[in-house]
N, C-alpha and C positions, 0 to 999 in steps of 0.2 A: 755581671759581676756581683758574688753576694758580697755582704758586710762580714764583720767580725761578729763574734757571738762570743759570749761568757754564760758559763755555765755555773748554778748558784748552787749548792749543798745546805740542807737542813736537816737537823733532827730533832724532833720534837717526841717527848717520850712525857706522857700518861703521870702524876705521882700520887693521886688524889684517889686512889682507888678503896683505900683503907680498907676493912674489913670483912663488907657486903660488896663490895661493885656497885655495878647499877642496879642492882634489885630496884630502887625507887627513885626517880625523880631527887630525889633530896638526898640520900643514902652515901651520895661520892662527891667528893671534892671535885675542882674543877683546874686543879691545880697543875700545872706542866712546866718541863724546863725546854728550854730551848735552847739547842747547841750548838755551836759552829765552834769548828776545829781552828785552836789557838785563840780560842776569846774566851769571857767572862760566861760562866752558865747565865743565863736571862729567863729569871721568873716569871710565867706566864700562867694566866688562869681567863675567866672568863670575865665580861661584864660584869661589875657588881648589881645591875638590872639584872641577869641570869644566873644569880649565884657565885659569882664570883668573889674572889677576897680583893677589896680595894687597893693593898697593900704590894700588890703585884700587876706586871705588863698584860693588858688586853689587847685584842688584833685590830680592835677598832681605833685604839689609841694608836698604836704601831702603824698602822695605815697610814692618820693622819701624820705622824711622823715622818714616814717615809716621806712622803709629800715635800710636807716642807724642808726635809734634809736636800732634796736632789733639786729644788729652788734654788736653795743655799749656794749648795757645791756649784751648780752653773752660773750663780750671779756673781761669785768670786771668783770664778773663770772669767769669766766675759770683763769683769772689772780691773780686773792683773792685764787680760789683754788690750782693754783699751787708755791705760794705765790711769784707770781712777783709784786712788789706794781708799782701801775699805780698813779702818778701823775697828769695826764691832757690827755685831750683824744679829739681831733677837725677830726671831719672827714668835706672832702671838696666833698659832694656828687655831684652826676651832672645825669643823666638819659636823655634819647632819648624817643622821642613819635614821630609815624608816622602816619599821619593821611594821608586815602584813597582817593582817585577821590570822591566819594561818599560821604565821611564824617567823616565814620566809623575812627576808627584807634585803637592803640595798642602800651605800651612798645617794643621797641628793645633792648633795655641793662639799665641797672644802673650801676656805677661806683661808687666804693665806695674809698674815698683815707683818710685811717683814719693817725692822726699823734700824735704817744703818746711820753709820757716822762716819763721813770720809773727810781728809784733808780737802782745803779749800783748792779751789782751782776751777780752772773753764769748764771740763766735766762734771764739776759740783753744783749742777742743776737741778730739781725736781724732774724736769720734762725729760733730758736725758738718762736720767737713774731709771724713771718708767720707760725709757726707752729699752736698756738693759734688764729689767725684770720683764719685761714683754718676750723678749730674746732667748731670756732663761727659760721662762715658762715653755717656749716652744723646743726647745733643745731638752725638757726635761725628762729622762725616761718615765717617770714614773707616770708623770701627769699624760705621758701621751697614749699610756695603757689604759688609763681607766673612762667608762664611760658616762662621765657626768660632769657639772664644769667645777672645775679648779679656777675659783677667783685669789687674786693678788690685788689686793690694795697695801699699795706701799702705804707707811706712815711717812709725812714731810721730814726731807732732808735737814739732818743734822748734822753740824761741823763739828768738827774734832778738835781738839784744842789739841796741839802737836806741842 
């Protein structure tokens, strides 16, 4: 029996072209939007290491993003279901890329450091909250895509004041 599958739609369309193209290295912007039907266009360009404008989303950044959003989404799953109520949830992500003599390059690790605040109660452990981000981490699509490790260091339990 297979699984379900969801099929994802992108379009990413070029705006940086200005006046020459590529004639040179330098010559074009790096600038792109990215669109998904019924959302907000999302400014994207490059690294600002490859010319990019600081001011707008890079894929490197979006990566690490991705990451830590589909932590999130599963640790407040697993939290709703084991009903520890979560308050507030900041993760401080951070990810390594190593780029080659050549050009090429690659992920070496992402770090995830999420920092929640739940009401008090028996679930309101340190050991058991790393029990539920261990759970996430493994239920995470994203993280079970990619090949290189995805660390989570929670930040210690904080109580909520209700």
């Amino acid at each position: 029996m297979s699984g379900a599958t969801h099929d994802y739609a992108v379009e990413v369309t070029w705006t940086g072209a200005g006046d020459t193209g590529t004639s040179s290295y330098t010559a074009y912007s790096r600038d792109h939007d990215v669109v998904l039907p019924n959302k907000p266009v999302l400014p994207g360009t490059a690294d600002p290491a490859f010319r990019g404008d600081p001011g707008r989303y890079n894929p490197e950044e979006l990566f690490v993003a991705s990451l830590s959003q589909c932590h999130m989404l599963w640790f407040l799953h697993l939290a709703a279901a084991s009903g520890l109520v979560v308050r507030s949830y900041t993760d401080s992500a951070t990810g390594t890329m190593r780029v080659e003599s050549r050009g090429e390059g690659q992920f070496t690790d992402v770090t995830l450091r999420p920092r929640i605040a739940v009401d008090d109660g028996e679930l309101a452990t340190d050991e058991k909250i790393a029990a539920l981000h261990h759970k996430a981490h493994g239920m995470c699509f994203i993280a079970r895509s990619v090949n290189f490790p995805v660390l989570v260091e929670p930040v210690p339990l904080v109580s909520a004041a209700v």
